[in-house]
C-alpha positions, -999 to 999 in steps of 0.1 A, spaced: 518 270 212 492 241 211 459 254 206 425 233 211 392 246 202 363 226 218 330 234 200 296 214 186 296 204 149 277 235 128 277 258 167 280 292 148 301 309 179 325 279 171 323 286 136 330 319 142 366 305 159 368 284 134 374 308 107 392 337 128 423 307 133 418 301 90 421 338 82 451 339 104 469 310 94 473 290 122 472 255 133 451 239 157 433 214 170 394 204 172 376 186 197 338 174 190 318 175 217 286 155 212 251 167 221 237 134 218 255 123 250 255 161 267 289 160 267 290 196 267 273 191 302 298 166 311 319 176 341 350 175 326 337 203 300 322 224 328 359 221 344 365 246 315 334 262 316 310 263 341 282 280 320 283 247 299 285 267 263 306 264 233 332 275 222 365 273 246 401 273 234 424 259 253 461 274 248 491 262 270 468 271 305 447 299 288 409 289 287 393 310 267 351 304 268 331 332 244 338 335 203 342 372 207 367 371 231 390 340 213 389 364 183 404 392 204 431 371 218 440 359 187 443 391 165 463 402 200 484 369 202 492 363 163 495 399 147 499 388 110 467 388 91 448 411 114 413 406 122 402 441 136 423 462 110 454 475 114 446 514 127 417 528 151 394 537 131 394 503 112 392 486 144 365 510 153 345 501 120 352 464 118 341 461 156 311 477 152 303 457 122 310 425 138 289 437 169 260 444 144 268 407 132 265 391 168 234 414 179 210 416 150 223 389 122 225 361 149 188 370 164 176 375 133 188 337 119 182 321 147 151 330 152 138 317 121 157 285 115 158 267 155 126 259 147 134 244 114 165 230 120 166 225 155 133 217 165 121 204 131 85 219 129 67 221 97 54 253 83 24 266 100 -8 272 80 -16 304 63 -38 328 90 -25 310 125 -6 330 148 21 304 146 29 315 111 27 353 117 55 342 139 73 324 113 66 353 85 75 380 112 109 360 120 114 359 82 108 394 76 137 400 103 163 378 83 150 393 50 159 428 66 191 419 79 200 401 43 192 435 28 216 455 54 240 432 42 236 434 8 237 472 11 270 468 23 286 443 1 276 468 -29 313 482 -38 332 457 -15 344 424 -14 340 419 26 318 431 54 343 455 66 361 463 32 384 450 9 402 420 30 380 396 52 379 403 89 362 396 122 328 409 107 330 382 80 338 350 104 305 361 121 282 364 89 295 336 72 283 311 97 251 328 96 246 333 64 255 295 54 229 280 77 204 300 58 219 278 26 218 245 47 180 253 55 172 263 21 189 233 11 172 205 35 142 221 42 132 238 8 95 233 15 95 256 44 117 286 34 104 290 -1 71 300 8 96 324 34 111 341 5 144 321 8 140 299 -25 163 317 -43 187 340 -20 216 343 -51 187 358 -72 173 382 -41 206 390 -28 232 388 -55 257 407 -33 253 384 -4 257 351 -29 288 364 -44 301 371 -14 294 341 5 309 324 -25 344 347 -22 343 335 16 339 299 8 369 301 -14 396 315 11 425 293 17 417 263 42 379 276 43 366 240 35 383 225 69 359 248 90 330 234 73 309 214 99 317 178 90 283 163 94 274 182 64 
């Protein structure tokens, strides 16, 4: 079976993919779309999915359009490595885990860092209702970093002792906060991010662990 994943360089839903095919061991191929031409607007992409978002896999006539759903299919399609666990209750648990991932750690990043990576706006002054914005947006990723951390305390993963769906949605997450602390010091220092491996030690180690998988390096975006 040929599988094609079409998704946006650093998209974290795409990311998400990304990963879920590493864990599993499988092959596939990407396709780039560019947001500096729209292609994602493109007809041709809406063909496969009207709502004009990424990702969408593509396998022999299947079109799957929504990261949640492509990580179903697969842990479904390909049951070696399992994603969701191998009994009820560990589905149960890694599904709500990887829910709490999509609901709260998403909002929570995105919130903060659109408007410093995406939109590229500077740190508001000190007082201004802009920056309570910023620090309340902060305060919301700090909280989420320490749910996190809470849970990494005596395991290796999100969900336990092998990586799972929970982890392909945190990582992404989790590794924008680096790229941000990275590129943009200036601005999430003053937020409390300066030094995440020293605030969250849990989190660091195991975004490290991640990072290390097998193949892990081939999902990272490659304009990095």
């Amino acid at each position: 079976m040929t599988i094609t994943l079409h998704t946006v360089s650093g998209s974290p839903r795409g990311w998400r993919v990304l990963i879920g095919l590493t864990l599993k061991g499988l092959e596939w191929d990407t396709r780039l779309l560019q947001l500096s031409t729209m292609e994602h607007r493109s007809d041709a992409f809406r063909a496969l999915n009207p709502r004009a978002t990424v990702p969408v896999l593509e396998a022999d006539g299947l079109v799957l359009r929504d990261s949640i759903a492509i990580l179903a299919w697969l842990d479904r399609r390909y049951q070696k490595h399992p994603l969701f666990g191998g009994t009820a209750d560990e589905a149960a648990h890694i599904w709500q885990l990887t829910l709490e991932c999509c609901d709260y750690l998403r909002d929570a990043g995105n919130n903060l860092l659109a408007p410093i990576l995406l939109a590229g706006r500077p740190l508001p002054k000190e007082g201004t209702a802009e920056r309570e914005t910023f620090d309340a947006a902060a305060a919301a990723l700090h909280a989420e970093y320490r749910w996190l951390e809470n849970l990494l305390d005596d395991q290796a993963f999100v969900a336990g002792d092998t990586p799972s769906a929970a982890d392909a949605v945190a990582f992404p997450e989790i590794r924008l906060v680096q790229r941000a602390v990275e590129t943009k010091n200036e601005i999430m220092a003053p937020l409390g991010f300066d030094e995440p491996p020293v605030r969250y030690p849990n989190v660091a180690a195991w975004k490290d662990r991640v990072a290390a998988l097998p193949g892990m390096e081939a999902t990272m975006p490659p304009h990095w």
